[in-house]
N, C-alpha and C positions, 0 to 999 in steps of 0.2 A: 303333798305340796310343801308343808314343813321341814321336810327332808329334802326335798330339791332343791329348795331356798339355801338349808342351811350347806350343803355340796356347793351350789352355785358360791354362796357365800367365803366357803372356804379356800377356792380355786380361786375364786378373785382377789382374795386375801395372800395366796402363793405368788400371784401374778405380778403384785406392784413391787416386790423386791428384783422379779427378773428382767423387769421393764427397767428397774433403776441400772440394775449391772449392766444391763447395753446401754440404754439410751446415755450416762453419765461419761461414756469414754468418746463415745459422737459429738458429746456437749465439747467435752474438753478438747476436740478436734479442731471443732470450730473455731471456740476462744484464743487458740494457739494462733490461729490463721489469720486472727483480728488486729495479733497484738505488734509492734512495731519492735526492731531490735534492742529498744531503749525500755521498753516495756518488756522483755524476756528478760534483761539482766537485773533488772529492779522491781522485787517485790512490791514494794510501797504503792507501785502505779496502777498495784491490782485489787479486786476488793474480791470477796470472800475467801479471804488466805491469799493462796497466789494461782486462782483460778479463771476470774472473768477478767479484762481488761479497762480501768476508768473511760478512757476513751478510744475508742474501735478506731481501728484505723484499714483502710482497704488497701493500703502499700504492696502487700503479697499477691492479692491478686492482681492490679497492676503491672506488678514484677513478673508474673505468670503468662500475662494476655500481651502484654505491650514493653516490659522494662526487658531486660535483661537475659531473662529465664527463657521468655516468650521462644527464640529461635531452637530452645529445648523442647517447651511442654505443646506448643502447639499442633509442633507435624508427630510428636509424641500419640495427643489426642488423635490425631485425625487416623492415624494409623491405629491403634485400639480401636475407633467406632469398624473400620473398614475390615480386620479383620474377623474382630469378635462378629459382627452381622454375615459375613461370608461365611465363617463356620457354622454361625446358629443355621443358618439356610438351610446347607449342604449336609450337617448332620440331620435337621429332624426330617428333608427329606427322604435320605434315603433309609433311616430309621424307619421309617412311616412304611415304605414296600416291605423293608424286612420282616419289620416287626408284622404285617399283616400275612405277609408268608409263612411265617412260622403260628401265627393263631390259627391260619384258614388252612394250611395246607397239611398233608399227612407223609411225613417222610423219615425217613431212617436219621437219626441222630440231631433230632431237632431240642430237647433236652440236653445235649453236650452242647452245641451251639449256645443258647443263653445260658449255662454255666461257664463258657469258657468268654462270652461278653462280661458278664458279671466279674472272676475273675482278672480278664483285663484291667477293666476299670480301676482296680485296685492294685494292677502293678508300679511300682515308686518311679516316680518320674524321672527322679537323677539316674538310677541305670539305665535311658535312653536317652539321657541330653549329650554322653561324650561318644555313641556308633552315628547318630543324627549327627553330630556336629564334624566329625571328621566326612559321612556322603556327602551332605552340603556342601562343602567344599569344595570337594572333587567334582558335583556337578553342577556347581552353579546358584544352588537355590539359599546360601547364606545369606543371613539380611536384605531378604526379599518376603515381599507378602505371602505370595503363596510355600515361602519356607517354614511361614510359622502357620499357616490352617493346616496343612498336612497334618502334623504332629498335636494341633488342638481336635482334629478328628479322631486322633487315637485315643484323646481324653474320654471328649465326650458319645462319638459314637456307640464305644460299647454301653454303657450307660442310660444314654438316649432307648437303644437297642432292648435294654431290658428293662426301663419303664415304660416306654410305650405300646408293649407285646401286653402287660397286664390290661390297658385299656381295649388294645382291642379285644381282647378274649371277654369282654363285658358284654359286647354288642352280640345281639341275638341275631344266630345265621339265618332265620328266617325273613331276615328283613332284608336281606340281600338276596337269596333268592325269591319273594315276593315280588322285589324291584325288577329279577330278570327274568320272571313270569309276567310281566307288563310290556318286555317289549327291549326292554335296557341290556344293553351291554355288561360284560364282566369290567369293564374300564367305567363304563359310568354309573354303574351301583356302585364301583369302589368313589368315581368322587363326589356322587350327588347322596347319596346314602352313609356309606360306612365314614367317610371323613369327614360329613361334620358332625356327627355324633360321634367322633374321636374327637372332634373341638378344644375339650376341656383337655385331653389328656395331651395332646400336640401342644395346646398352648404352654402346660406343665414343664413340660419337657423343654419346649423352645426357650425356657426361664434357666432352666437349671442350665442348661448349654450356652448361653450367655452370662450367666455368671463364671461358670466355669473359667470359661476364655477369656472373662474379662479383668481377672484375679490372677491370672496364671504370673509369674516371676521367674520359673527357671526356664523354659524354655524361649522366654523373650531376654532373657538377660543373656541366655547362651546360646543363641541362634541368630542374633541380631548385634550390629556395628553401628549403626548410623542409621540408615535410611527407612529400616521396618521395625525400627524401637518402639515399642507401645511405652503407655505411661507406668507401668511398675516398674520396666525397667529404667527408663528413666530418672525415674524419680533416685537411682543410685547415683545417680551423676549431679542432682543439684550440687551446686557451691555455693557459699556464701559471697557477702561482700570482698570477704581477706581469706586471708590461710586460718588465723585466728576466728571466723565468725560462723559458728553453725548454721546451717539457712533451715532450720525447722520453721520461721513462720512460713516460706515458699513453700516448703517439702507439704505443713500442714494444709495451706489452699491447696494444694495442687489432687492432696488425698481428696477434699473436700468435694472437690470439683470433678473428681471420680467416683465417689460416692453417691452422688444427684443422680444420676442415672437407674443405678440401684434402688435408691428410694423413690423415685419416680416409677419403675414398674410395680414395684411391691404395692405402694399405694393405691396407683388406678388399676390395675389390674387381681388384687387379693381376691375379688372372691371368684375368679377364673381359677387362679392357683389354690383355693383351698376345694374348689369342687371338684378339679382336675387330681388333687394329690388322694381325697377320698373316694371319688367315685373310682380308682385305680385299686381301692386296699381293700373294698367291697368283692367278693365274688357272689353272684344272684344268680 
């Protein structure tokens, strides 16, 4: 017991330095996003050094929802939520058949297939944003919704494809044919059976493909003009008030206000994601 105490004691002890390195650049996210242009150029109006702001002001967001910015970040937002959730969809479903074909079924080259998923995932984005960007052109799908899930399916599908192949290889085949010795089909053992005891690891997955998509900057800064601009890329185009005036308090609400999302699943959703990311790295 002594010895668990002092482990537990010493990982807890690692932990408050790495909670400080994130959480301290979040803070200062915020504080940015608080502070008024009069309060960026003047230390004095800040207190501890030149980090919190004496008096908070909500100008930027304002400026973000309703002033000026607004006819930027809003159809910004609303295109990020519409895309990012159409790809989450489309990837972990069809992830979900794959990956359960390649756990249940026995076929020649199904070991290259999740190597060569795996590999994808990891090819650099920029050598597919200038062959993407010249077909788009030519057929239409530039700065259109569906120009940008296409190309966030080839992020996250492969991906998707080979974490969710580990979960289902967890689930024990006999539960599936126990279920079509009762009477069930091959289609409803897979959804009254197999898929919700993949639960934890679909819901994994549907995390990581949302974040994915919803982080991405090259292929929204360079597939997109106007109309299917999500907010990173966006957020390239804030201006200030003049030629002369950085707009970092708008740029920092606007990140702000793209980060609530993030930290809203993390949150309500963490111990989905930390049962889904283990019960996945377990083989029994």
């Amino acid at each position: 017991m002594a010895q668990n105490a002092k482990g537990t004691g010493l990982w807890s002890l690692l932990a408050v330095p790495i909670m400080l390195w994130t959480i301290v650049p979040l803070l200062f996210m915020v504080a940015l996003s608080l502070k008024s242009a009069d309060t960026l150029a003047d230390p004095d109006q800040n207190i501890l050094g030149n980090f919190w702001p004496k008096d908070p002001t909500w100008e930027n967001y304002e400026l973000i929802f309703t002033g000026g910015a607004s006819d930027l970040f809003t159809p910004a937002l609303r295109n990020s939520l519409i895309v990012c959730l159409l790809s989450t969809l489309i990837s972990v479903v069809l992830a979900m058949f794959c990956a359960y074909a390649i756990s249940r079924l026995e076929f020649k080259g199904k070991r290259l297939i999740l190597t060569t998923a795996l590999a994808v995932s990891f090819f650099p984005v920029v050598a597919m944003v200038t062959p993407l960007f010249d077909v788009w052109r030519q057929i239409g799908l530039f700065d259109t919704i569906p120009g940008l899930i296409i190309p966030y399916l080839a992020l996250t599908l492969p991906l998707s494809i080979w974490t969710m192949s580990a979960f289902f290889q967890q689930i024990p085949w006999e539960m599936e044919q126990a279920a079509q010795v009762d009477g069930a089909s091959s289609w409803q053992a897979f959804r009254k059976v197999i898929v919700p005891l993949a639960a934890p690891g679909v819901f994994t997955t549907a995390i990581i493909t949302f974040f994915t998509a919803w982080n991405d900057f090259v292929f929204a800064i360079s597939l997109t003009s106007d109309r299917a601009r999500t907010v990173p890329a966006a957020l390239a185009f804030f201006t200030g008030a003049s030629q002369f005036e950085q707009p970092t308090g708008a740029i920092m609400a606007a990140a702000v206000v793209v980060t609530i999302p993030v930290v809203i699943l993390v949150l309500f959703f963490q111990r989905r994601i930390v049962a889904g990311l283990t019960s996945g790295a377990v083989k029994g």
